[in-house]
KEVORO-936146 format. One record per residue: x, y, z negated of N, C-alpha, C in turn. Coordinates in steps of 0.2 Angstrom, whole numbers. Layout:
+--------+---------+-------+---------+----------+-------+--------+---------+-------+
! n.east ! n.north !  n.up ! ca.east ! ca.north ! ca.up ! c.east ! c.north !  c.up !
+--------+---------+-------+---------+----------+-------+--------+---------+-------+
!      X !       Y !     Z !       X !        Y !     Z !      X !       Y !     Z !
...
+--------+---------+-------+---------+----------+-------+--------+---------+-------+
***
This chain:
+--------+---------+-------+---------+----------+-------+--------+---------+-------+
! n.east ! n.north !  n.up ! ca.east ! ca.north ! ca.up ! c.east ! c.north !  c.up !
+--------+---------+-------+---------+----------+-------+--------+---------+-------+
!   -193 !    -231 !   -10 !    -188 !     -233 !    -6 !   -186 !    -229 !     0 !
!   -179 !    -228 !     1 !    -176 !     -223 !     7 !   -178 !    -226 !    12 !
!   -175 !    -223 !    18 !    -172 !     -226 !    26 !   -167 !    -223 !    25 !
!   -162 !    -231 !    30 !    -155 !     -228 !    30 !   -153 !    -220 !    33 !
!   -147 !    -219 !    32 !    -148 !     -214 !    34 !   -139 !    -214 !    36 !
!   -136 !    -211 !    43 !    -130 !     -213 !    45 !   -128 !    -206 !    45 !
!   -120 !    -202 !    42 !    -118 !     -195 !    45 !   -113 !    -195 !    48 !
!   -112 !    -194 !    54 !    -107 !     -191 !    58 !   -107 !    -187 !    59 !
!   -111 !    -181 !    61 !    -109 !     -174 !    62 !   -107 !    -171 !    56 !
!   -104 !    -168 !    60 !     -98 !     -161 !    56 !    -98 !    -154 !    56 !
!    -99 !    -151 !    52 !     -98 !     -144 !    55 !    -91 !    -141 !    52 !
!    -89 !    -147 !    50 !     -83 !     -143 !    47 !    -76 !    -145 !    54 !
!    -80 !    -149 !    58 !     -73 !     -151 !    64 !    -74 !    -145 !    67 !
!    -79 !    -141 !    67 !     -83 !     -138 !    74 !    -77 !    -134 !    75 !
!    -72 !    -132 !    70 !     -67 !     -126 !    70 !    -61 !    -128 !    65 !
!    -55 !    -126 !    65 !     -51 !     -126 !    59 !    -55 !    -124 !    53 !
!    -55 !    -128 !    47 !     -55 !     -125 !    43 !    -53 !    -120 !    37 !
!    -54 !    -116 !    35 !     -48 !     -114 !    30 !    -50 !    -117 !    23 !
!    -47 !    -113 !    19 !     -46 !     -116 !    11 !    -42 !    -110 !     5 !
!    -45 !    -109 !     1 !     -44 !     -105 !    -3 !    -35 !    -105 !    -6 !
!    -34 !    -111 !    -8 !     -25 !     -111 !    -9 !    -26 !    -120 !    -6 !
!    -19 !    -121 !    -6 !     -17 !     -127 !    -3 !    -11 !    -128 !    -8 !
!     -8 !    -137 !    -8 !      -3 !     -139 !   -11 !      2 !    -140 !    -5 !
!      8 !    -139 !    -3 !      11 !     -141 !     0 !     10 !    -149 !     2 !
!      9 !    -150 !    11 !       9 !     -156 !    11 !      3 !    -161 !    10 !
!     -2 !    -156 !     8 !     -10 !     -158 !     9 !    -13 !    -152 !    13 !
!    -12 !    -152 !    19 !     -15 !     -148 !    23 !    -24 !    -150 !    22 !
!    -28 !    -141 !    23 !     -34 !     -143 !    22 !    -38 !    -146 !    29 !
!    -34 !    -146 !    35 !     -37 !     -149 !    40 !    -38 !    -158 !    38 !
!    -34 !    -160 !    34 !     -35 !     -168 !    33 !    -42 !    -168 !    31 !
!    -48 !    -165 !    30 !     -52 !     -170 !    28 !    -58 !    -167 !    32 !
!    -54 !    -166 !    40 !     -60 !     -168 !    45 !    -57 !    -173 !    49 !
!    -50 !    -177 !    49 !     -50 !     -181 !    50 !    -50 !    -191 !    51 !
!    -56 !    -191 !    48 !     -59 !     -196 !    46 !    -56 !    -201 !    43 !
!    -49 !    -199 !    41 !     -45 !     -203 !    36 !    -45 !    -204 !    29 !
!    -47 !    -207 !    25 !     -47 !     -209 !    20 !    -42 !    -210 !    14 !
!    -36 !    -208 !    20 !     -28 !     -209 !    13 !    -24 !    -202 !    17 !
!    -27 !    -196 !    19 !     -23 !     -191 !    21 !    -29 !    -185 !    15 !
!    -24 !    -182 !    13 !     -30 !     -176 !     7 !    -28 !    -171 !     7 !
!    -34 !    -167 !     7 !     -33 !     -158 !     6 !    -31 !    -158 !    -2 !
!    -28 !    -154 !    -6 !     -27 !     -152 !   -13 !    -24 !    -146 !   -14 !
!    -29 !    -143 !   -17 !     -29 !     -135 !   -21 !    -22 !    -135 !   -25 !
!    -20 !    -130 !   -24 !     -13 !     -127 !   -27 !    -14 !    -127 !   -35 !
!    -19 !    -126 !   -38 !     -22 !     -123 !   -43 !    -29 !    -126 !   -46 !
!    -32 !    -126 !   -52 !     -38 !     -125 !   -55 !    -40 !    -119 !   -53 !
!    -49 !    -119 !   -54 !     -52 !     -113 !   -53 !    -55 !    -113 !   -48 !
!    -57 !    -107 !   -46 !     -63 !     -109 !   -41 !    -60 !    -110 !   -33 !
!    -62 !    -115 !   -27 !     -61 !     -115 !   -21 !    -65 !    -115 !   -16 !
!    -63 !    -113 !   -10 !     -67 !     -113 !    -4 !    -64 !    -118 !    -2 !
!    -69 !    -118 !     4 !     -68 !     -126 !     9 !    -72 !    -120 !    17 !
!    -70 !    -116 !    21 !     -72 !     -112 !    24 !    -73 !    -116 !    31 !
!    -78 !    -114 !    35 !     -79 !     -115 !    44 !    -83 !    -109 !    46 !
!    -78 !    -109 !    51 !     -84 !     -103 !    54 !    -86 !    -108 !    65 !
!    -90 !    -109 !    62 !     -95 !     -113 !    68 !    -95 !    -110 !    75 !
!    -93 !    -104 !    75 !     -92 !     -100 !    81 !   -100 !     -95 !    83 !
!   -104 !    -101 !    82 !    -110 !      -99 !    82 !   -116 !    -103 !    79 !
!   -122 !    -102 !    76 !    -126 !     -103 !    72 !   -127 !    -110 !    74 !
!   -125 !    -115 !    67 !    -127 !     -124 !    68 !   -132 !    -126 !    63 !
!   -134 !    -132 !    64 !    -140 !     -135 !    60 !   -134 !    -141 !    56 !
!   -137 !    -140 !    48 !    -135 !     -146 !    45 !   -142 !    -147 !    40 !
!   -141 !    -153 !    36 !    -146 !     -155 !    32 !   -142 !    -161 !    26 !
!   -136 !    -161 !    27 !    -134 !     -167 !    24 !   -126 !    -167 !    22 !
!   -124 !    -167 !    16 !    -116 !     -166 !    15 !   -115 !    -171 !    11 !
!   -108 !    -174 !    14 !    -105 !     -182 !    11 !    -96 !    -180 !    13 !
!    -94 !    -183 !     5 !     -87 !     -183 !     6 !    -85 !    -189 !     1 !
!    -79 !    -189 !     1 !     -74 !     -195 !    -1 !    -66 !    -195 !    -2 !
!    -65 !    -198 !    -5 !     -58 !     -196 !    -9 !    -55 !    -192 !   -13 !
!    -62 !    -191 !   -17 !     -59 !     -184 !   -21 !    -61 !    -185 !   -29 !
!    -59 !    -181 !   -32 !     -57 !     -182 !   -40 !    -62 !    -176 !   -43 !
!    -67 !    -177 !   -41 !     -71 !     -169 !   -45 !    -75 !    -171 !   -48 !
!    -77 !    -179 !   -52 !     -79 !     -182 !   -57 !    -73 !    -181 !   -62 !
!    -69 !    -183 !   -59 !     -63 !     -184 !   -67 !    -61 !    -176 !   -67 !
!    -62 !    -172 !   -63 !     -59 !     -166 !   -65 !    -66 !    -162 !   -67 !
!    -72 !    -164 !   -65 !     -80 !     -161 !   -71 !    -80 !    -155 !   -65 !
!    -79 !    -154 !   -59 !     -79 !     -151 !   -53 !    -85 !    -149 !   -55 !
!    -89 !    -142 !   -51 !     -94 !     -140 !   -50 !    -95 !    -140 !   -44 !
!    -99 !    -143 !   -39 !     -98 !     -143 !   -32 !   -106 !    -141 !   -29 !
!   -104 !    -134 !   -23 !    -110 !     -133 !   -20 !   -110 !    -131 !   -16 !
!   -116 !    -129 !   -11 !    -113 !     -127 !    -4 !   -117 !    -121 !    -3 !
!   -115 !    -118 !     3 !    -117 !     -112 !     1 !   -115 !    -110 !    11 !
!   -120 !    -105 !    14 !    -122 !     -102 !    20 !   -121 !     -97 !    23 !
!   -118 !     -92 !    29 !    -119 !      -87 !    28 !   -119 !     -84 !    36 !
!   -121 !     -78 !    36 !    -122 !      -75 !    46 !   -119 !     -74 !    49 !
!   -111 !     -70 !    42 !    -108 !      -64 !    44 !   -100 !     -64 !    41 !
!   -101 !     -72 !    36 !     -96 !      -73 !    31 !    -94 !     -65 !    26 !
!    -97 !     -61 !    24 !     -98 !      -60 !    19 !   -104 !     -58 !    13 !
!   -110 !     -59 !    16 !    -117 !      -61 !    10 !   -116 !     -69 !    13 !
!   -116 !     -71 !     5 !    -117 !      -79 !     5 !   -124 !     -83 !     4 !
!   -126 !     -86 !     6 !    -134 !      -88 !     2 !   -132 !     -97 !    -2 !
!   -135 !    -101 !    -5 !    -133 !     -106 !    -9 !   -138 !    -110 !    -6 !
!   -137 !    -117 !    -4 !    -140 !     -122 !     2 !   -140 !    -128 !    -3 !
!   -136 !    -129 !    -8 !    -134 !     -133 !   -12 !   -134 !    -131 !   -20 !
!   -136 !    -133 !   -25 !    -134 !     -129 !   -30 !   -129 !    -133 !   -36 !
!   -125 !    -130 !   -37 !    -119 !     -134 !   -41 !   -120 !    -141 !   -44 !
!   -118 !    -145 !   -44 !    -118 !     -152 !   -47 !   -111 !    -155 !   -48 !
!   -111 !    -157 !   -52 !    -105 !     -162 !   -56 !   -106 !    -169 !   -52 !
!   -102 !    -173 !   -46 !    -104 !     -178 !   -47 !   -105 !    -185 !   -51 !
!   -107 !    -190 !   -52 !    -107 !     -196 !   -56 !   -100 !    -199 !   -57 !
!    -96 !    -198 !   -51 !     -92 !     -204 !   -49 !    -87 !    -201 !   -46 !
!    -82 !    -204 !   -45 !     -76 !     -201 !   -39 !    -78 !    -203 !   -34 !
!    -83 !    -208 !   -33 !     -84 !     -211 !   -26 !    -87 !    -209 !   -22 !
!    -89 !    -210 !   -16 !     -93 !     -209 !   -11 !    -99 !    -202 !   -13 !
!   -102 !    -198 !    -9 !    -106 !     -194 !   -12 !   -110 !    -192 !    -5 !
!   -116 !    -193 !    -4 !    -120 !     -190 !     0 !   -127 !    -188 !    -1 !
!   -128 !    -179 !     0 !    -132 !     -175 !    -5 !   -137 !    -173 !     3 !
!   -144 !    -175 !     3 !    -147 !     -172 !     5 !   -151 !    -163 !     3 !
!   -151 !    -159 !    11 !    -151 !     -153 !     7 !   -160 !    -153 !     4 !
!   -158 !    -147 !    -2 !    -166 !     -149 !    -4 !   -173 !    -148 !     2 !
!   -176 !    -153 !     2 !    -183 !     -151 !     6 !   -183 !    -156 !    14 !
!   -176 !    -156 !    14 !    -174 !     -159 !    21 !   -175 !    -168 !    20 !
!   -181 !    -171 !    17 !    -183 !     -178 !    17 !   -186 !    -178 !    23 !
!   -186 !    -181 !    31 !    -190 !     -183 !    36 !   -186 !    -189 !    37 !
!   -192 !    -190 !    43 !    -192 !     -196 !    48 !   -192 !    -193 !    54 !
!   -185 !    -196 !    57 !    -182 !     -195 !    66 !   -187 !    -198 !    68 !
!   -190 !    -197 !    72 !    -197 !     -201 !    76 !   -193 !    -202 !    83 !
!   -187 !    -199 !    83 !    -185 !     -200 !    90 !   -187 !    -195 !    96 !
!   -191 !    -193 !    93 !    -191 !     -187 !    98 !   -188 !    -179 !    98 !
!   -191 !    -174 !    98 !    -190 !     -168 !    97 !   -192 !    -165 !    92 !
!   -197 !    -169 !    87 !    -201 !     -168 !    81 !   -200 !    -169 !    76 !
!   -200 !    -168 !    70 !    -200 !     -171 !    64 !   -204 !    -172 !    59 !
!   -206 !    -177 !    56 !    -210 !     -176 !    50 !   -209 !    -175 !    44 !
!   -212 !    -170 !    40 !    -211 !     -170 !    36 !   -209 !    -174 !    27 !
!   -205 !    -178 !    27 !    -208 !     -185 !    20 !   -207 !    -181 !    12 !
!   -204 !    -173 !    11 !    -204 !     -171 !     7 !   -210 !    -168 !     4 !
!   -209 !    -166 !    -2 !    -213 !     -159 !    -6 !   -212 !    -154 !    -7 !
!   -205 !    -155 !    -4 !    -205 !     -145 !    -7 !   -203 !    -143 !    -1 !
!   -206 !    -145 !     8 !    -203 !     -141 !    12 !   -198 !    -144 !    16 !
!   -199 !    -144 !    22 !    -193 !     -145 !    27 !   -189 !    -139 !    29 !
!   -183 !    -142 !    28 !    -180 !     -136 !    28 !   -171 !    -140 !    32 !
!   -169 !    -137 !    38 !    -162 !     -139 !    41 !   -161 !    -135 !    45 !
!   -158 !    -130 !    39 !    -155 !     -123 !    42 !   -150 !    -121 !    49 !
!   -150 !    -115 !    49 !    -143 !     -116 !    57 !   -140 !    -112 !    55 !
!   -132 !    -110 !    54 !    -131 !     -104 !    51 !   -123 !    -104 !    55 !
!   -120 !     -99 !    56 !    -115 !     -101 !    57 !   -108 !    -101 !    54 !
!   -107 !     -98 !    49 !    -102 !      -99 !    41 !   -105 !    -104 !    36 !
!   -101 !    -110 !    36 !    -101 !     -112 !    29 !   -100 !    -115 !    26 !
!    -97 !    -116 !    19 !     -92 !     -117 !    15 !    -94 !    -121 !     9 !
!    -89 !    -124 !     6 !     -91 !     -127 !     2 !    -86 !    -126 !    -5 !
!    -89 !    -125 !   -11 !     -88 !     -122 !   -18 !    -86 !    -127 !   -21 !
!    -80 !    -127 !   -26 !     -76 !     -132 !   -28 !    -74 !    -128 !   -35 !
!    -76 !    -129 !   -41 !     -77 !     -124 !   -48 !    -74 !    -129 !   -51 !
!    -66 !    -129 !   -53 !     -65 !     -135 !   -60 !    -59 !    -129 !   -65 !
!    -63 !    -132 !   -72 !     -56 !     -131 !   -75 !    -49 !    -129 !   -78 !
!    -46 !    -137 !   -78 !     -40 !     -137 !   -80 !    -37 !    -143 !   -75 !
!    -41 !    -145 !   -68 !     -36 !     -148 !   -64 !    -37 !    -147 !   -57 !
!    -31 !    -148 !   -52 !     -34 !     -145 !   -45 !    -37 !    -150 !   -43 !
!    -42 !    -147 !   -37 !     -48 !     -152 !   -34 !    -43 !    -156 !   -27 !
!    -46 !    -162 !   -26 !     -42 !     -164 !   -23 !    -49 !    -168 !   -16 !
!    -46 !    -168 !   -11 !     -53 !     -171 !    -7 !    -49 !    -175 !     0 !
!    -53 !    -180 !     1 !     -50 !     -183 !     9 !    -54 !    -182 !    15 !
!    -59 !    -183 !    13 !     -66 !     -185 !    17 !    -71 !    -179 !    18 !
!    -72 !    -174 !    23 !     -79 !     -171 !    22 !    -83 !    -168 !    27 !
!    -88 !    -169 !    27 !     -94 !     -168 !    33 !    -99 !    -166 !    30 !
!   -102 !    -161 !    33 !    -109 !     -156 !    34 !   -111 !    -156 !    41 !
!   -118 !    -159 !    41 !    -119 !     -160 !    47 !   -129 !    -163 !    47 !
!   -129 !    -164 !    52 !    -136 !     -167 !    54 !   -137 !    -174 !    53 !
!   -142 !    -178 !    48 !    -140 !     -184 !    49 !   -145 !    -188 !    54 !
!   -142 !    -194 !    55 !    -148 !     -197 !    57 !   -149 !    -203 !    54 !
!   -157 !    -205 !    52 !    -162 !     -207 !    49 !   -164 !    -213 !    51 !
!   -163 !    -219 !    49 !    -168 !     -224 !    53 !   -177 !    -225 !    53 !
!   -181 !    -228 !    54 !    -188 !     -225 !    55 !   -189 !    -230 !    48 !
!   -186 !    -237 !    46 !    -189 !     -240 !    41 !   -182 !    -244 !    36 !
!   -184 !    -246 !    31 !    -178 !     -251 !    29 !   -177 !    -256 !    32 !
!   -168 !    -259 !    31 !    -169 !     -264 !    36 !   -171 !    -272 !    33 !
!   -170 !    -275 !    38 !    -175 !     -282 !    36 !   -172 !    -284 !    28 !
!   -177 !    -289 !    26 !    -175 !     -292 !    20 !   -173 !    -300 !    21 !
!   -171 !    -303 !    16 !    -165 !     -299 !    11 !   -159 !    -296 !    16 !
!   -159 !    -291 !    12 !    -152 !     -288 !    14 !   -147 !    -285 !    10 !
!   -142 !    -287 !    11 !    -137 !     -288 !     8 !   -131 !    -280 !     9 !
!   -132 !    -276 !     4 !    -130 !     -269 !     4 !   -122 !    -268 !     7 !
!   -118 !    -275 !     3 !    -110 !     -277 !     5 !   -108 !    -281 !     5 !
!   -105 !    -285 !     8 !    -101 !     -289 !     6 !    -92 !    -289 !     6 !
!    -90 !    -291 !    -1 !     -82 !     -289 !    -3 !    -79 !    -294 !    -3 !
!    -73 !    -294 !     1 !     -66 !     -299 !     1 !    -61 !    -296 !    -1 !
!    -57 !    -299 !    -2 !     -49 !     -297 !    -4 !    -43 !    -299 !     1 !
!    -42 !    -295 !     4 !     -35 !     -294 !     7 !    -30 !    -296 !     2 !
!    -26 !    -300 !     1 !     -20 !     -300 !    -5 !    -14 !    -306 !    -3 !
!     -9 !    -305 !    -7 !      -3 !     -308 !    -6 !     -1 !    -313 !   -13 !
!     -2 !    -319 !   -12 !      -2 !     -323 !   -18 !      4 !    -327 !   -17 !
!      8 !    -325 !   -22 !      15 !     -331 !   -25 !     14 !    -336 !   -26 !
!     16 !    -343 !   -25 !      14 !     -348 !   -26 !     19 !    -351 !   -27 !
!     18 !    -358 !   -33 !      28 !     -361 !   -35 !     26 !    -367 !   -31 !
!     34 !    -369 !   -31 !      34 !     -376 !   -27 !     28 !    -383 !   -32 !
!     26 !    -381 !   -35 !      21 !     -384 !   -40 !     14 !    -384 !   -38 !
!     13 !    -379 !   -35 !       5 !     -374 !   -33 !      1 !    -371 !   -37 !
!      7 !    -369 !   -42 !       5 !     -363 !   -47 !      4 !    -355 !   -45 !
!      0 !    -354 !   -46 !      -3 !     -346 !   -45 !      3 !    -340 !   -49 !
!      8 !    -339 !   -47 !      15 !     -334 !   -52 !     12 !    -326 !   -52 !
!      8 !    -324 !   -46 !       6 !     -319 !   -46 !      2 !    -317 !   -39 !
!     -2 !    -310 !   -40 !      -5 !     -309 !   -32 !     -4 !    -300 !   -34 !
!     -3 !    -301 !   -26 !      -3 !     -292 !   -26 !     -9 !    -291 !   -22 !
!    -14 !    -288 !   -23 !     -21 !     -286 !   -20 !    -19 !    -281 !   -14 !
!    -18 !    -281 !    -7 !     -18 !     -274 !    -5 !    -24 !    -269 !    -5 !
!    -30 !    -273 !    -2 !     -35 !     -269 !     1 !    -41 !    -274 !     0 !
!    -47 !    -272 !    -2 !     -52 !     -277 !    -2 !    -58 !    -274 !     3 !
!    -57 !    -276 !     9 !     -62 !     -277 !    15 !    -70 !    -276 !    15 !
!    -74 !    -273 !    16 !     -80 !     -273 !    16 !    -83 !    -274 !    23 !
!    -90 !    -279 !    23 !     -92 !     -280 !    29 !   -102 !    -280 !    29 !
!   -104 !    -274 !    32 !    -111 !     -273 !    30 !   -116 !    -274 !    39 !
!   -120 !    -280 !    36 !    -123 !     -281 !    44 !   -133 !    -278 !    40 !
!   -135 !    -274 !    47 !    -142 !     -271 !    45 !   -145 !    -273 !    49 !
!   -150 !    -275 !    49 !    -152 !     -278 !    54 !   -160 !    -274 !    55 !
!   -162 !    -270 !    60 !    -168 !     -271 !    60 !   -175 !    -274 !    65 !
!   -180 !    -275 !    65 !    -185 !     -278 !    69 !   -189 !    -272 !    71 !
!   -191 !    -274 !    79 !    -195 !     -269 !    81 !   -194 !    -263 !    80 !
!   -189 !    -259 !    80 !    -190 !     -254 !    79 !   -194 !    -251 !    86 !
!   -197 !    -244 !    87 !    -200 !     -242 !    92 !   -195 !    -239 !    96 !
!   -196 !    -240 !   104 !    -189 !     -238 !   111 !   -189 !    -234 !   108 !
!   -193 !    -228 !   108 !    -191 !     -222 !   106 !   -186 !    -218 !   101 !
!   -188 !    -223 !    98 !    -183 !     -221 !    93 !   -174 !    -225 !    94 !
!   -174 !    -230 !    96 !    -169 !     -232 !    99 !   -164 !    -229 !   104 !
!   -170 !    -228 !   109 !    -166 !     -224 !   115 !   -166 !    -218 !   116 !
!   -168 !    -215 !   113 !    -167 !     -208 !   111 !   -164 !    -203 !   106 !
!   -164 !    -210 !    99 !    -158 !     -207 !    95 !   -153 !    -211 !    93 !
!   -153 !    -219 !    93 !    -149 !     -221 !    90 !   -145 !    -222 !    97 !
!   -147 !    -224 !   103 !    -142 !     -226 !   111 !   -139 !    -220 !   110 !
!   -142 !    -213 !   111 !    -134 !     -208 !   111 !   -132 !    -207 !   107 !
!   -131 !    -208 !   100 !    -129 !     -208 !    94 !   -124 !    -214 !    95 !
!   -124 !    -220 !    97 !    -122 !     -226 !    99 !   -115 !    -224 !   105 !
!   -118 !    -220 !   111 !    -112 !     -218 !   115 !   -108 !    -212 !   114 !
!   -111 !    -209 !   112 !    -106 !     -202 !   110 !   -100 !    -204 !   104 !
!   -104 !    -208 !    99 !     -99 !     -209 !    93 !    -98 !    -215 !    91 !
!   -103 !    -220 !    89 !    -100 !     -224 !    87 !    -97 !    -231 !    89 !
!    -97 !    -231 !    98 !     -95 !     -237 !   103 !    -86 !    -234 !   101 !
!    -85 !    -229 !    98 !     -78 !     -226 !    98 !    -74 !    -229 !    93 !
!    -80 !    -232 !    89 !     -78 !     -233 !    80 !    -75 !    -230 !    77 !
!    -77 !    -225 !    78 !     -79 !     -218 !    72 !    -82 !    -220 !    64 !
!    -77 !    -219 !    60 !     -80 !     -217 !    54 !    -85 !    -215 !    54 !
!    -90 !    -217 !    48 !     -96 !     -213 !    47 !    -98 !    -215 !    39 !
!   -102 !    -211 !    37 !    -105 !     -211 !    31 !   -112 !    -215 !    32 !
!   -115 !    -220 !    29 !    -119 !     -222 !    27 !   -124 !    -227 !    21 !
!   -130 !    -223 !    22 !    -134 !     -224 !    14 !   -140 !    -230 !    15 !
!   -139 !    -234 !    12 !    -145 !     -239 !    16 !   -153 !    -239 !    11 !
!   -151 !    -236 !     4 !    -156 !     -232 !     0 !   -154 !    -228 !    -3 !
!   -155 !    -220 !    -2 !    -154 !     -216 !    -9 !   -157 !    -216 !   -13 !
!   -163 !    -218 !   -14 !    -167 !     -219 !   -19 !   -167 !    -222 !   -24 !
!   -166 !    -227 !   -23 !    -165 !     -234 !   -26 !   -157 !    -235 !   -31 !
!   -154 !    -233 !   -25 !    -146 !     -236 !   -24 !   -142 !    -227 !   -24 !
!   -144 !    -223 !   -27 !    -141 !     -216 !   -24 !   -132 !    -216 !   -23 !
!   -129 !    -221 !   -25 !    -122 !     -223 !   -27 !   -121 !    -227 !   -20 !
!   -123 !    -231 !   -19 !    -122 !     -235 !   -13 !   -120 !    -232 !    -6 !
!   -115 !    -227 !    -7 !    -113 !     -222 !     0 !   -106 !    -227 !     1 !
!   -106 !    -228 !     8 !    -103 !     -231 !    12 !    -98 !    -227 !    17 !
!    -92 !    -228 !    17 !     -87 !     -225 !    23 !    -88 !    -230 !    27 !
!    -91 !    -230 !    32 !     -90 !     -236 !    36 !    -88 !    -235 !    47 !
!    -87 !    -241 !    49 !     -85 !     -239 !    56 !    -86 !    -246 !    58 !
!    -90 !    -246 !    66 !     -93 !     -253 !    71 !    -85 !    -259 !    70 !
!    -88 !    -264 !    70 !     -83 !     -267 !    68 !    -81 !    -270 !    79 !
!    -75 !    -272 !    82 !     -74 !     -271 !    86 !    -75 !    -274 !    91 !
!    -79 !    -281 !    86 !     -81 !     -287 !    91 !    -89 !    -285 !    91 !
!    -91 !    -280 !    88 !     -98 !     -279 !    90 !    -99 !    -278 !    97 !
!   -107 !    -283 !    99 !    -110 !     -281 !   104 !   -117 !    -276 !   103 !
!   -117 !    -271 !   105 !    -123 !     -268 !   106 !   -128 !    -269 !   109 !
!   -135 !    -273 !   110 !    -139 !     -275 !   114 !   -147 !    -272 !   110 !
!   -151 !    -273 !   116 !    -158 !     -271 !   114 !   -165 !    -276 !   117 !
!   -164 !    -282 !   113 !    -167 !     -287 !   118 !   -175 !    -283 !   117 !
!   -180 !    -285 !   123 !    -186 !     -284 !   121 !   -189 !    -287 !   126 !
!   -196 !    -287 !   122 !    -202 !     -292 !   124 !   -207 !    -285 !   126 !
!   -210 !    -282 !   116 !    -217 !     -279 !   117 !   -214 !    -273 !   122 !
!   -220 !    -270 !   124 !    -220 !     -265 !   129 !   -216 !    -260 !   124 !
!   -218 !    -256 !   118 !    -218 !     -252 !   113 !   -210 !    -252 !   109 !
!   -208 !    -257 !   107 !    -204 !     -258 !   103 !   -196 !    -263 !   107 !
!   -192 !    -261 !   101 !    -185 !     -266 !   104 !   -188 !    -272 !   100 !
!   -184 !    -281 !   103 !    -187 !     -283 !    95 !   -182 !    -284 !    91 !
!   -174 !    -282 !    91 !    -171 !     -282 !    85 !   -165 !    -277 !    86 !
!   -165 !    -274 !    81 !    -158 !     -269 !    82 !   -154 !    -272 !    73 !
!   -147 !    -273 !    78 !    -143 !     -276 !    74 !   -137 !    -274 !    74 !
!   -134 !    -271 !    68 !    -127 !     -266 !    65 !   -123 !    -270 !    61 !
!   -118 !    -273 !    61 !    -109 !     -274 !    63 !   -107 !    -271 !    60 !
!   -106 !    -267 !    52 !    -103 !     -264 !    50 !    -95 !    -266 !    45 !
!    -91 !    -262 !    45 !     -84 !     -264 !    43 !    -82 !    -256 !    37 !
!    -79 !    -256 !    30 !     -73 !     -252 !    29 !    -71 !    -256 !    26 !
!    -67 !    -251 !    16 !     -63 !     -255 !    14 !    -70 !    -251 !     6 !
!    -70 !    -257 !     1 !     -70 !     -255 !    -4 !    -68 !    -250 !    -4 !
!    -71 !    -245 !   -10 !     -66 !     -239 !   -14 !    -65 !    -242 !   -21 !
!    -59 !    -240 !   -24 !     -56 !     -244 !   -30 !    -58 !    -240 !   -37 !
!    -60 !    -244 !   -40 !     -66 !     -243 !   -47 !    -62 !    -234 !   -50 !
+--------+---------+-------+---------+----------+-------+--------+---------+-------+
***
């Protein structure tokens, strides 16, 4: 079993980025946006970039995106690094995803646990690894249809120290809809707009350390803002269960505590929308 894992960082905000061709009217800047119904699309099949140049050498370990068609269009998708933007090295190596939905790819060797400090522990086997580079792009190989994308982040993620308490309940879905009803109280028709997702995580005792020194500033830089963010509550298990989600706005942040060592409950408020099958 995983620990959550939440991404906000970017490296593709860090700068405009460019794009190999564009559709009119799908500018490539749309998918550092954090909107979900604004897309970048290729003018074309065939091969694309997705370019940033960082300004100067960043750290990532983690790439998630959303709204995009590279399951139905058999996309090749992979990421790839560079010093000087022109030798490229491969950080990712080509994969088709499962699904059109949600997608978040850890890079290889980069499994640890945030302890909250300045350290890392290693939880993989082939190597820690969470490169800094400063060009990096992202490869988009289809076909016979153009790639199209909304959503996309490369960045550093951050890791909670355990899963959260049991049972826990990975979503829960409602429906937003507009139902016809005759003078009788017959059901004539509904139009569905949007079905609402609401994910609360609760954990026990986590250690201060890990609290106030990764999740508190991660907490006021981004997400007291209610910023989108991608989150995974188990890759392991659940590797599909990738979440666009944002604090919902009646959340309170608190950290009650007893023991000397530990908070004794950190509790998440989360809100998006379903993605449609």
């Amino acid at each position: 079993m995983a620990n959550p894992v939440i991404l906000s960082d970017n490296r593709f905000a860090d700068a405009v980025p460019t794009a190999t061709d564009t559709t009119a009217g799908y500018d490539v800047r749309n998918v550092t946006d954090l909107r979900d119904f604004t897309l970048w699309q290729a003018a074309s099949p065939g091969t694309k970039y997705i370019t940033v140049d960082c300004g100067a050498a960043k750290e990532a370990d983690t790439l998630a995106f959303l709204g995009h068609n590279f399951f139905s269009a058999g996309a090749a998708v992979s990421l790839e690094k560079s010093a000087d933007n022109v030798t490229w090295e491969p950080v990712i190596a080509p994969f088709t995803p499962p699904s059109d939905h949600a997608q978040l790819v850890l890079f290889p060797g980069s499994g640890f646990l945030d302890t909250g400090t300045s350290s890392f522990t290693d939880t993989s086997t082939s190597g820690f690894e969470r490169p800094a580079m400063r060009y990096w792009r992202i490869k988009i190989v289809t076909a016979s249809i153009a790639p199209r994308l909304a959503v996309l982040l490369l960045g550093v993620r951050m890791t909670f120290p355990f899963p959260p308490d049991a049972p826990h309940t990975p979503d829960a879905e409602s429906v937003m809809a507009q139902p016809a009803i005759s003078k009788g109280g017959h059901l004539l028709g509904v139009a569905v707009t949007y079905a609402p997702l609401s994910v609360t995580a609760a954990f026990s005792n986590p250690a201060r350390s890990w609290v106030f020194n990764s999740f508190d500033p991660w907490w006021l830089a981004y997400g007291r803002y209610l910023k989108s963010f991608f989150w995974a509550w188990d890759l392991d298990t659940f590797p599909q269960a990738v979440l666009f989600l944002r604090f919902k706005a009646s959340y309170v942040k608190q950290y009650p505590l007893s023991c000397l060592l530990t908070v004794d409950k950190l509790t998440l408020d989360m809100e998006g929308i379903a993605e449609v099958p």
